[in-house]
NUGURO-800756 format. One record per residue (C-alpha): residue in one letter; x, y negated, z negated. Coordinates in steps of 0.2 Angstrom, whole numbers, padded with zeros to 4 digits, always signed. Last residue first. Layout:
% NUGURO-800756
AXYZ...
***
This chain:
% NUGURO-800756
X-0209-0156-0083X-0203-0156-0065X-0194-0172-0063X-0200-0183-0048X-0191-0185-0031X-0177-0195-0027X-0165-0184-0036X-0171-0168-0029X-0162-0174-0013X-0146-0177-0021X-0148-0159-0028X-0151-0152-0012X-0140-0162-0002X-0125-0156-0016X-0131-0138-0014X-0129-0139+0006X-0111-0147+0003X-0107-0133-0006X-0115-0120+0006X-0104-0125+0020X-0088-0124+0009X-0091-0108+0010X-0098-0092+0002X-0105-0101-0016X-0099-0093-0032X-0106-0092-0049X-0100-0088-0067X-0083-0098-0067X-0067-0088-0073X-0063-0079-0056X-0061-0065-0046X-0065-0069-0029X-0081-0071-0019X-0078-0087-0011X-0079-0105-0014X-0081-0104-0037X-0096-0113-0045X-0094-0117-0065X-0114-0124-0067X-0118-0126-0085X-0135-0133-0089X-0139-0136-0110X-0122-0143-0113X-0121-0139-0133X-0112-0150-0145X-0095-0142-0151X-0092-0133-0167X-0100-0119-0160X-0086-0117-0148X-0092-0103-0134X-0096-0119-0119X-0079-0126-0123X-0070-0114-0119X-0079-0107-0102X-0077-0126-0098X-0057-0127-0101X-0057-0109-0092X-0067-0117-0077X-0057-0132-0075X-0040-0121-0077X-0047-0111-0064X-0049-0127-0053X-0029-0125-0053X-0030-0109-0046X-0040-0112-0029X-0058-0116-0023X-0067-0129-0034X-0085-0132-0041X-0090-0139-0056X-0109-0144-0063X-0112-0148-0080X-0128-0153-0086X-0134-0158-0103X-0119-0172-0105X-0116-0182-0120X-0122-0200-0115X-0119-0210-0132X-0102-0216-0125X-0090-0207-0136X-0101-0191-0131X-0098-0198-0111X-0077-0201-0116X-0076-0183-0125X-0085-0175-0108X-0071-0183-0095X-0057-0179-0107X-0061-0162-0108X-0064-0158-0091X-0049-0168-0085X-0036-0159-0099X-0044-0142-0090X-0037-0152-0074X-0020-0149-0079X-0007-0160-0088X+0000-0154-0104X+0018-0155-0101X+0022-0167-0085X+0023-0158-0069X+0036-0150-0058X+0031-0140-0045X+0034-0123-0035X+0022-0121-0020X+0017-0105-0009X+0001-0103-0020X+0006-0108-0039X+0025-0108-0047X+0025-0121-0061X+0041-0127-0069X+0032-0139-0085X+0037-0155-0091X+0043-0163-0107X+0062-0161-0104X+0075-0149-0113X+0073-0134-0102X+0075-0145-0086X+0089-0139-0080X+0088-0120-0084X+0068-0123-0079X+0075-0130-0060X+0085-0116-0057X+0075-0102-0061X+0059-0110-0052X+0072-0116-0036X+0079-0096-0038X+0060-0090-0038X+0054-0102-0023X+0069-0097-0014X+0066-0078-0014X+0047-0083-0010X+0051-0093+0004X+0063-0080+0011X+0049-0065+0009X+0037-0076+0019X+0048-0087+0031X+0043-0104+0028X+0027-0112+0032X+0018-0110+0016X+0035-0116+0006X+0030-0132-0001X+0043-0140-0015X+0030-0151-0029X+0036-0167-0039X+0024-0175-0051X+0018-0190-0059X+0018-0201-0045X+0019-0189-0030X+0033-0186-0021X+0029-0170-0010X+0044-0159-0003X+0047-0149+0013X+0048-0131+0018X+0048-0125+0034X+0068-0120+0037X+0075-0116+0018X+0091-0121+0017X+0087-0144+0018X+0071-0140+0006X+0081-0129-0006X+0095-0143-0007X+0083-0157-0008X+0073-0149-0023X+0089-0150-0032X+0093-0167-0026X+0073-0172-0032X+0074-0162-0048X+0086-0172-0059X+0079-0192-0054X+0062-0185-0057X+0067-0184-0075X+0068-0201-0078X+0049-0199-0078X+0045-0204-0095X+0027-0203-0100X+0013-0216-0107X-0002-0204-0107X-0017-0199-0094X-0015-0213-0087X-0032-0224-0084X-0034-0233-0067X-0044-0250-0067X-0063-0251-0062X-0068-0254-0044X-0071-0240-0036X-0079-0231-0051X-0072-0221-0067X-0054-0222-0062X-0042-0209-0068X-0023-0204-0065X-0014-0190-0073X-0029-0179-0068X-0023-0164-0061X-0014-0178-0047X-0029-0189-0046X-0045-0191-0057X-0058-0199-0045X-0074-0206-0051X-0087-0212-0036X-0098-0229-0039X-0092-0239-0026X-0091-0223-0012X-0086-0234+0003X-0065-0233-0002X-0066-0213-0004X-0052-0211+0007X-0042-0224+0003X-0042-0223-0014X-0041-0205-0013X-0025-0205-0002X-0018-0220-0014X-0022-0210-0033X-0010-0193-0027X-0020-0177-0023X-0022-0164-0035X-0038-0166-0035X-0053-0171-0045X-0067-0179-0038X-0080-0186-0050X-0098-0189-0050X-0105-0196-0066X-0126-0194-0063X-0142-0201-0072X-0140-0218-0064X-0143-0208-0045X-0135-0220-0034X-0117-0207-0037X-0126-0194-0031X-0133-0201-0017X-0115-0209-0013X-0107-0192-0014X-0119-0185+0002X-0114-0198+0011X-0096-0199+0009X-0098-0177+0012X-0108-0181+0029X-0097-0193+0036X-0083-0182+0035X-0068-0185+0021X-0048-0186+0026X-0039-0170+0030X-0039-0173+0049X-0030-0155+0055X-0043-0145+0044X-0037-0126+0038X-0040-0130+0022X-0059-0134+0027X-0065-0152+0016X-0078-0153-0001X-0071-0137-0009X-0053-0130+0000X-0047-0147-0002X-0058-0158-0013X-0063-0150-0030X-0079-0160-0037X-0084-0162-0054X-0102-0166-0057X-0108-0174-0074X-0126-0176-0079X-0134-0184-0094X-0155-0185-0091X-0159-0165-0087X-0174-0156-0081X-0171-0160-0062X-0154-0152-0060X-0156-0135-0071X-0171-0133-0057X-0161-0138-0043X-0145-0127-0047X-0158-0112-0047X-0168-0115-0033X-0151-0118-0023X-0143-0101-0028X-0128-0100-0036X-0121-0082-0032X-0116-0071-0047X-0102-0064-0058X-0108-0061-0073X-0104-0043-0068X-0087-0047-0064X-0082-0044-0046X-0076-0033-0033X-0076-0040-0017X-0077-0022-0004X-0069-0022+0015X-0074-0022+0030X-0063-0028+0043X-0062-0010+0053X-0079-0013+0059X-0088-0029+0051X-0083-0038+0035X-0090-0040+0019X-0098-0028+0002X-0100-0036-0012X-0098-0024-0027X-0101-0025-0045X-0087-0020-0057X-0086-0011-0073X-0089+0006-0067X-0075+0005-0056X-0063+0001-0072X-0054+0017-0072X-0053+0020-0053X-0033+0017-0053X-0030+0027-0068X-0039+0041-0059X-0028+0037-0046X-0011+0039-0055X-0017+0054-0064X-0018+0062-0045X-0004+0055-0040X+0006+0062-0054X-0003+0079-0054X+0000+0081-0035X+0019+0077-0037X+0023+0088-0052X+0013+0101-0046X+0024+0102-0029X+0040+0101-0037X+0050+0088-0049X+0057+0098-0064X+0063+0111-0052X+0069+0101-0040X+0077+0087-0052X+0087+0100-0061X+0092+0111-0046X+0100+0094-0037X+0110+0089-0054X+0116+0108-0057X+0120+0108-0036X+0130+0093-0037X+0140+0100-0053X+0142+0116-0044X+0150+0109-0029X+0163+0099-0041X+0169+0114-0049X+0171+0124-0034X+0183+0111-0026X+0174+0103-0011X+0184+0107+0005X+0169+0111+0015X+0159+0099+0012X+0175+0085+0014X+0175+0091+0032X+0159+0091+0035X+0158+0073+0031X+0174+0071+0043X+0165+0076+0055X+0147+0066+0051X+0158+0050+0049X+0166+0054+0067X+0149+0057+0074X+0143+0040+0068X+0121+0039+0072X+0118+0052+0058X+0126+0039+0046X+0130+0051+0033X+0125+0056+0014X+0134+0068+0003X+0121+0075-0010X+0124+0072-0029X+0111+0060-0029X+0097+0070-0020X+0083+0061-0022X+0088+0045-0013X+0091+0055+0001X+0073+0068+0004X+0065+0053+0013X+0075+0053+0027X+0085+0041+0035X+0104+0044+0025X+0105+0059+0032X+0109+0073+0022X+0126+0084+0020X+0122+0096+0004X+0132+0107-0004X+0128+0121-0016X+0136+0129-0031X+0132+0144-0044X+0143+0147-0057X+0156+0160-0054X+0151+0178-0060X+0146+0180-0078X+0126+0185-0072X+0132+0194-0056X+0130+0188-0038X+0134+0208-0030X+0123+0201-0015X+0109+0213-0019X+0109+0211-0037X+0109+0192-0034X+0092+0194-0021X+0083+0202-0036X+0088+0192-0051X+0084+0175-0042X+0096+0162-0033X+0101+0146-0037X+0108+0145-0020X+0089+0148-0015X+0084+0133-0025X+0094+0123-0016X+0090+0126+0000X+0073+0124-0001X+0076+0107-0010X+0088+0104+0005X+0075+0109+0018X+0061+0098+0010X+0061+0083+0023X+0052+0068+0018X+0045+0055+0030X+0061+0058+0044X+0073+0047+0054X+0090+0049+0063X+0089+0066+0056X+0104+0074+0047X+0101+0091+0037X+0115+0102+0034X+0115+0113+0021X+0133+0121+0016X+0138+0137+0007X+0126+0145+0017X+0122+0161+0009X+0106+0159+0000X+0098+0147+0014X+0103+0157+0030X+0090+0174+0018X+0076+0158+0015X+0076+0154+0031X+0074+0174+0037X+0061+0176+0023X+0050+0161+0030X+0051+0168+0050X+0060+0162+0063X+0049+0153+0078X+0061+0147+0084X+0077+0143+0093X+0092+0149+0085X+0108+0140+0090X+0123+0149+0082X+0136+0135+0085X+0156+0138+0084X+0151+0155+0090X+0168+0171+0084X+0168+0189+0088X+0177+0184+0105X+0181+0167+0105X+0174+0151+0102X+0182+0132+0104X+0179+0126+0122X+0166+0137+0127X+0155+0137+0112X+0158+0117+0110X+0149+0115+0127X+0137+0128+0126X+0132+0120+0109X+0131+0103+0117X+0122+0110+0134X+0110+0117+0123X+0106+0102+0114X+0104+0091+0129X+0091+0104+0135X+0081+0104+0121X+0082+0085+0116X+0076+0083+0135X+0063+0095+0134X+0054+0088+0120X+0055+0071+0127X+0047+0077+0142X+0031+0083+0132X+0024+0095+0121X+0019+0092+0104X+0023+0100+0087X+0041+0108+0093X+0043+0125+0089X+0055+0126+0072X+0073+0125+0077X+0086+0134+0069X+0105+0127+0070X+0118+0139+0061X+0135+0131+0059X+0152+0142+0058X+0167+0138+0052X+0184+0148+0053X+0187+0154+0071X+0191+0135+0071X+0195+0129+0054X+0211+0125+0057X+0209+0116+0073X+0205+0102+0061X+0201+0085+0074X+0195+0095+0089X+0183+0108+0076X+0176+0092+0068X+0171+0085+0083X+0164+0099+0090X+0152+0100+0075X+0151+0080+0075X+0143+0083+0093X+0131+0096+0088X+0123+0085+0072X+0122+0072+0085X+0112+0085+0095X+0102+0090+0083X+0097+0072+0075X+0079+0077+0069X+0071+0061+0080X+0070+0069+0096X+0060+0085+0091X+0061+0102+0088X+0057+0105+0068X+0073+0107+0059X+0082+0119+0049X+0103+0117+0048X+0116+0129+0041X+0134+0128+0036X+0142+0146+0036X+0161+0146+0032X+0168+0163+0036X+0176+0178+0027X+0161+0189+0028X+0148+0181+0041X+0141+0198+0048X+0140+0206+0032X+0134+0189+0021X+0119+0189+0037X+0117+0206+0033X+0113+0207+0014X+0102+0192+0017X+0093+0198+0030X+0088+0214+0016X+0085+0203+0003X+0071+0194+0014X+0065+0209+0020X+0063+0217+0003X+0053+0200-0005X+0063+0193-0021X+0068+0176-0009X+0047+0176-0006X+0043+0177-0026X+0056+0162-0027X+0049+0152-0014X+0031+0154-0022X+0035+0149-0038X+0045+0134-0036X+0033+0126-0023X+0041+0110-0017X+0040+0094-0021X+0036+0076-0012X+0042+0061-0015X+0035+0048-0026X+0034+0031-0026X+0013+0025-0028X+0008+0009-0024X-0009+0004-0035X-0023-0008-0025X-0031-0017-0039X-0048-0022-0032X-0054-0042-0034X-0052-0046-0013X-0035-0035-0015X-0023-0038-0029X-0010-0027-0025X-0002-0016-0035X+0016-0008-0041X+0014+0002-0058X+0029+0000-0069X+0022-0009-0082X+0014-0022-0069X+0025-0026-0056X+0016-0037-0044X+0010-0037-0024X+0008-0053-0012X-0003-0052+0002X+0000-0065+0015X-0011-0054+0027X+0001-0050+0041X+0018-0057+0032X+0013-0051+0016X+0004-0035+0019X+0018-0031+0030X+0031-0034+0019X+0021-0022+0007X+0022-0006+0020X+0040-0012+0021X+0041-0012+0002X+0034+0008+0000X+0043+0014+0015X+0059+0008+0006X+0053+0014-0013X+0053+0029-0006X+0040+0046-0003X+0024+0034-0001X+0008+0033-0009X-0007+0022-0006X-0019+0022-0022X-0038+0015-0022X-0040+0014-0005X-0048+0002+0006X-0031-0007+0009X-0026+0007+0020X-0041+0000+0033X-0036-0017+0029X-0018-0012+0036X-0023-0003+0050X-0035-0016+0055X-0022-0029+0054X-0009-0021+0063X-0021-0015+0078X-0010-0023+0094X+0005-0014+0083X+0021-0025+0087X+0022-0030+0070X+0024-0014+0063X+0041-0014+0069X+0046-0030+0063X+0039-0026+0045X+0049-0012+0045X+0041+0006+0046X+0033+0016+0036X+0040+0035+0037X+0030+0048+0039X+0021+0058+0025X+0009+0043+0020X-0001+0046+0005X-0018+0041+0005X-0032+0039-0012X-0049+0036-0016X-0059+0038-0031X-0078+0036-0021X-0086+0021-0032X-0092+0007-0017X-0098+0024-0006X-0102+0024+0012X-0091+0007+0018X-0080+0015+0007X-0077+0029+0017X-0078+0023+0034X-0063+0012+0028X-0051+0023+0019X-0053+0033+0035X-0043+0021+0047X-0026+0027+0042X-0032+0047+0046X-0016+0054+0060X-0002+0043+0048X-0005+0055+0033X-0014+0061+0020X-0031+0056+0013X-0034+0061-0006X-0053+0061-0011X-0058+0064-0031X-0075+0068-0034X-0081+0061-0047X-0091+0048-0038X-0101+0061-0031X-0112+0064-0046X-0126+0071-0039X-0119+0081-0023X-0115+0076-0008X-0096+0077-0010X-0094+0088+0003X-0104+0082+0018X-0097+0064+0013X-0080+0072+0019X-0087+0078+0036X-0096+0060+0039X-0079+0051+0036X-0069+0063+0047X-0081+0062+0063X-0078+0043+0058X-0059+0046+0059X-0061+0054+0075X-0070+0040+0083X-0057+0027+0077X-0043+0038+0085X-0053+0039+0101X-0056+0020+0101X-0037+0019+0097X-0033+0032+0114X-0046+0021+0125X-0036+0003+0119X-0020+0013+0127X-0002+0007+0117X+0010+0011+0129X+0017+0027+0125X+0036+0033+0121X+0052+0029+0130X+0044+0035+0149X+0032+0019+0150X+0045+0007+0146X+0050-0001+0129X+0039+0010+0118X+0045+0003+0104X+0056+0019+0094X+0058+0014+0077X+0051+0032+0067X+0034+0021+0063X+0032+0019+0081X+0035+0034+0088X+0023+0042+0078X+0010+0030+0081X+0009+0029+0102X+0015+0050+0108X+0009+0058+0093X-0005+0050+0086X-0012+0040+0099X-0010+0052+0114X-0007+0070+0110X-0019+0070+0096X-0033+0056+0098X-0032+0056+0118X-0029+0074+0116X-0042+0077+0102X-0056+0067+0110X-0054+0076+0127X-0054+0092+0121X-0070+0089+0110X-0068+0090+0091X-0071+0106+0079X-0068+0100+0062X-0068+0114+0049X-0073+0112+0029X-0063+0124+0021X-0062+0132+0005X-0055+0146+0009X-0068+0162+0010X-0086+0152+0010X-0082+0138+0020X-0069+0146+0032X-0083+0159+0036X-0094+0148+0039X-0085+0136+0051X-0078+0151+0061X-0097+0159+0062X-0103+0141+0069X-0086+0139+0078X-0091+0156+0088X-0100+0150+0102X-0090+0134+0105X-0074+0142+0109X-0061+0142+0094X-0043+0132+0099X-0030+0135+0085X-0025+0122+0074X-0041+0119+0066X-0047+0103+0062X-0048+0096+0043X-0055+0095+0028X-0048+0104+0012X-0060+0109-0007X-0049+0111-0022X-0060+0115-0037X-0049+0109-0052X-0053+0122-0068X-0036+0129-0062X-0024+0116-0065X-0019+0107-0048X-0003+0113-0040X-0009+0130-0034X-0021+0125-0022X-0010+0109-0018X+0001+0124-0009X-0008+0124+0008X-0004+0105+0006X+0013+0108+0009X+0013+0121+0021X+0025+0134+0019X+0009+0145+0012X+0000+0144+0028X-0018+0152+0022X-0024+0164+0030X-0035+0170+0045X-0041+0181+0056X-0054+0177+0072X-0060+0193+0079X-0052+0201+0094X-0059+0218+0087X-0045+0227+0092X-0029+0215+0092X-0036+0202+0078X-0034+0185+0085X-0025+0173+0074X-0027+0157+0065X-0015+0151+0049X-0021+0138+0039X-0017+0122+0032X-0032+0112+0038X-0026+0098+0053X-0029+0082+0052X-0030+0081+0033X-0043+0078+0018X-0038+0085+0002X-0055+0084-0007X-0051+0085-0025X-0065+0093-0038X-0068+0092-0056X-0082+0105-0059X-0096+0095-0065X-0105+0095-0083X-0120+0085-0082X-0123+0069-0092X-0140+0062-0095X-0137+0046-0087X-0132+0029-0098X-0148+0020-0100X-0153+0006-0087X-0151-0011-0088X-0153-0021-0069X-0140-0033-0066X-0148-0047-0056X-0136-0057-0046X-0139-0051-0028X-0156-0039-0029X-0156-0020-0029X-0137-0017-0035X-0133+0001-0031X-0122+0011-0039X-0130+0001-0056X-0117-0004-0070X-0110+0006-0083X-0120+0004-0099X-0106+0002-0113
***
């Protein structure tokens, strides 16, 4: 099959080309990320730069994940600050020796970006906190998001830098996290093909929270751009799609297991997974000397006591001092475990600086001082508080001999100290021989106490989950940690070793990574339009039949035929959707009446409107046809007699009107429409995710009651309605083109133009009819889409503007002579 051009030269022209000579290309990801995973030092004689690689960093270890023919190629600022003389050096050496492509940003653009938007705006946000006053997080600063936007273009150019290359659309591109949201866009406004994906490390917040965003809607279309969005949990996933909902009134499907949204003709896939750890690597660091040597200490110094540990970054949301309080809590409610049970608190350096920083920090303190005083002794600290930075093997060393993890923030993304954790319990030939674990020993066991916010919890099944907000559940959680019977603790820590090992750091990136070149599979067999201004842009993918009717070209088919018939949509077609006054203008009544005074011409409306409105409406066109509600009434002019589309017992509307009357009277901004032949429940002004429950349960409902009838339950856009069997406005088509051949005037020209999915069944009833070679042939067929959408018909016009612009034009050709 010959892929489609990169470039289409001229709107609706396809060119042909053959298939390019194909060239063997390293298959590369781009891992795009605000900071590069990297260690930077000075060197202490030469003061050179030094660097390495910081292998507790997850995307440090996507090196290692992919398969080694994968070129992996990261983008990103530094972490450490280079002067401006030596990032030329820096930026060469980084390229050449890791793999990186270095970022250096102004200090003023990083802070507002950084320190400002980032941290102290967007992260607080999407952990729950609303900046309520100024000191409770940032005010949203219009300066900060234009420094953010500004960054993320610096981004864009940087990433196109790499993938300038030949064939850059096999390049794959994965964005990570909250700092890049507005990339997606700046990169496909630069390239329609570019395989591109985003995975969210934080969480996503409820559809509430997000709300309160002054840039919702271009943080969401900018997300949108992508061809996969990942998340850890199916919870970030749905509130990220409740937003979608309620902000754009995007609605997603299940499509054999795959979540997606149907954006503007793209598939956009959602992709659950959390993260995994690095199996290799931790265990080659647990067999490393000094960590083998802590460990043997720590089990000295903590011989006959209970050691639960907890590793957490320094921040507000990590629950430190909660976890603190249930500590003393526990030791006032069982003084027999004082002297007894002993929980080590390390802290990583905090990522930002800041008052709420220093607050956690010094709350903390006093808690563990506190609890310290009243309950130590000598020999014996309640709480070790160990404030960072402690180094990889000393984690690992707490790890293998805390019978007990402790991990409880309020609210995290992921958090991979339990799978660390676990695996270390598991141990490894090396750090067993040194703690005297032998091979027919007791099984191996762990315990995990985990907070029911984080991203790690679903995961972890066998874990004990806590409200890190109830001290007395987290004490008494504790508790029930420590007095686990053996048996039990090893069951948990067999079902926790089996998922983290099957499930680590290769596991994730492969997944994904297949995931998005699923994703991009049929990018070859689209063409692109590309719409939108800044953050709005956005890419219309579309068949490659797909084209724009052009006025030259409906004129031409026009004035060379003798038979024609012209179906008209109304709402959304010949009248705005959004219009208060839903009755025709004086232009469209004018417009119709040409068309109708042409003796060569059928015009017909056909809606989904019931027969009086029409009438009324369309009471100075004589010679206008109108097939109302899909067609179940039909007049050919003004003053001929309405034709039913079949004699049909409607007893049944007697059933559904009390049921719809329920759902109507509990679902606030519905309401019903009576029409003749048909019965339809409107939910567009409901509550989104509510309307949609109900419209399911009143579908469910009503097909149960109505199995045995001849009509049909139909969901459509915000509506559920109950219709004869067999009614649509396809049967319209049909009909309408069967009564001209019966009359001797078998059409040659077929123009149809609608807007929404019951015009589809137009356009599929025309598509059909056109490939039968059974039937005669219409020599002109016109099937005319509003709006650049996926659809069955071959052309599209923009707005409903245009429409009525095609209609003058052809109206206007009617009065002048046939070009022969």
């Amino acid at each position: 099959m010959n892929r489609i051009p990169r470039v289409m030269k001229v709107p609706g022209v396809i060119s042909q080309f053959e298939e390019d000579q194909h060239t063997m290309f390293q298959k590369r990801v781009i891992v795009v990320s605000n900071q590069l995973p990297l260690r930077a030092s000075r060197d202490s004689v030469s003061n050179g730069w030094r660097f390495e690689f910081d292998e507790n960093d997850l995307l440090a270890q996507l090196k290692d994940a992919f398969p080694p023919d994968t070129e992996v190629r990261y983008v990103g600022t530094l972490k450490a600050d280079v002067d401006a003389a030596d990032q030329d050096e820096v930026a060469q050496l980084l390229h050449e020796k890791f793999s990186c492509e270095t970022i250096f940003l102004p200090v003023d653009m990083r802070n507002k970006f950084y320190h400002g938007f980032c941290k102290h705006y967007l992260w607080p946000l999407f952990h729950y906190m609303l900046p309520m006053t100024g000191s409770n997080g940032g005010r949203f600063d219009r300066s900060q998001w234009q420094a953010y936007m500004s960054v993320n273009k610096i981004f864009a150019a940087k990433v196109f830098e790499v993938i300038d290359r030949d064939d850059e659309d096999e390049d794959h591109v994965w964005v990570h996290d909250y700092h890049l949201m507005a990339l997606p866009t700046f990169l496909r406004r630069r390239s329609n093909r570019v395989k591109l994906g985003f995975f969210l490390h934080s969480p996503f917040p409820s559809s509430d929270i997000y709300k309160t965003l002054p840039v919702r809607d271009d943080i969401l279309r900018a997300l949108l751009n992508c061809d996969v969005i990942g998340f850890h949990t199916y919870d970030y996933a749905r509130h990220f799609l409740s937003s979608c909902r309620r902000i754009l009134g995007l609605h997603s499907e299940s499509n054999r297991g795959h979540i997606a949204l149907e954006y503007y003709g793209r598939t956009v896939t959602i992709k659950i997974l959390p993260a995994g750890i690095h199996m290799d690597q931790l265990e080659s660091v647990m067999s490393e000397e000094s960590t083998v040597r802590k460990a043997k200490e720590l089990k000295e110094k903590y011989e006959g006591k209970i050691m639960m540990v907890g590793v957490d970054d320094l921040d507000l949301f990590k629950g430190i001092t909660q976890k603190f309080s249930a500590m003393g809590e526990l030791l006032e409610t069982n003084p027999e475990l004082r002297g007894k049970v002993v929980l080590v608190q390390i802290t990583n350096p905090a990522r930002s600086s800041g008052r709420d920083v220093q607050d956690v920090l010094d709350e903390a303190n006093s808690i563990a001082k506190e609890v310290n005083e009243k309950y130590g002794e000598t020999g014996y600290e309640p709480i070790v508080f160990i404030q960072g930075p402690v180094t990889t093997q000393e984690k690992l060393a707490y790890y293998a001999i805390a019978e007990c993890c402790v991990i409880t923030p309020v609210r995290d993304g992921m958090n991979l100290v339990p799978y660390k954790y676990t695996v270390c319990r598991q141990g490894c030939p090396v750090l067993d021989k040194a703690l005297g674990v032998h091979e027919d020993s007791t099984p191996k066991n762990s315990v995990i106490l985990v907070s029911e916010f984080i991203g790690c919890s679903p995961s972890l099944s066998g874990a004990i989950r806590v409200n890190p907000w109830n001290i007395s559940e987290m004490a008494s959680a504790m508790y029930s940690a420590i007095g686990l019977p053996a048996t039990e603790k090893h069951l948990r820590h067999e079902k926790h070793y089996k998922y983290i090992s099957s499930h680590d750091v290769a596991y994730w990136a492969q997944s994904f990574d297949q995931d998005l070149e699923r994703a991009c599979r049929d990018h070859y067999h689209k063409r692109y339009w590309r719409i939108g201004l800044g953050l709005a842009f956005r890419l219309v993918a579309l068949e490659p039949s797909f084209r724009k009717l052009l006025g030259d070209t409906l004129n031409m088919g026009y004035r060379r035929t003798n038979s024609r018939l012209i179906l008209l949509d109304y709402d959304g077609t010949m009248m705005p959707p959004s219009s208060v006054n839903k009755g025709p203008s004086e232009e469209v009544i004018s417009v119709l009446n040409q068309l109708c005074d042409d003796p060569k011409n059928i015009v017909f409306i056909v809606s989904g409107r019931d027969r009086d409105t029409l009438s009324n409406w369309f009471s100075s066109c004589q010679k206008l046809g109108i097939a109302a509600e899909h067609g179940y009434f039909t007049r050919w002019t003004r003053d001929s007699l309405w034709e039913t589309y079949r004699a049909m017992d409607l007893s049944w509307k007697e059933v559904v009107e009390p049921i719809m009357q329920l759902y109507m009277e509990a679902t606030d901004g519905s309401y019903i429409e009576n029409k003749e032949s048909a019965i339809v429940w409107h939910h567009q002004d409901a509550d989104p995710d509510f309307g949609l429950w109900q419209a399911k349960e009143l579908n469910d409902h009503l097909e149960n009651v109505l199995a045995n009838e001849p009509v049909v339950v139909k969901r459509g856009q915000q509506i559920v309605e109950v219709k004869p069997q067999g009614l649509s406005k396809g049967i319209v088509v049909e009909n309408l083109i069967s009564t001209m051949r019966s009359r001797g005037k078998s059409p040659d020209f077929l123009l149809c133009i609608g807007d929404d999915r019951s015009d589809e069944d137009m356009f599929e009833s025309i598509a059909r009819s056109s490939a039968d070679p059974t039937l005669p042939t219409i020599a002109e067929i016109f099937a005319c889409t509003v709006g650049q959408k996926p659809s069955m018909a071959k052309y599209y016009v923009d707005d409903i503007v245009e429409v009525i612009g095609l209609l003058r034009g052809i109206a206007e050709a009617s009065v002048q002579p046939n070009l022969q």
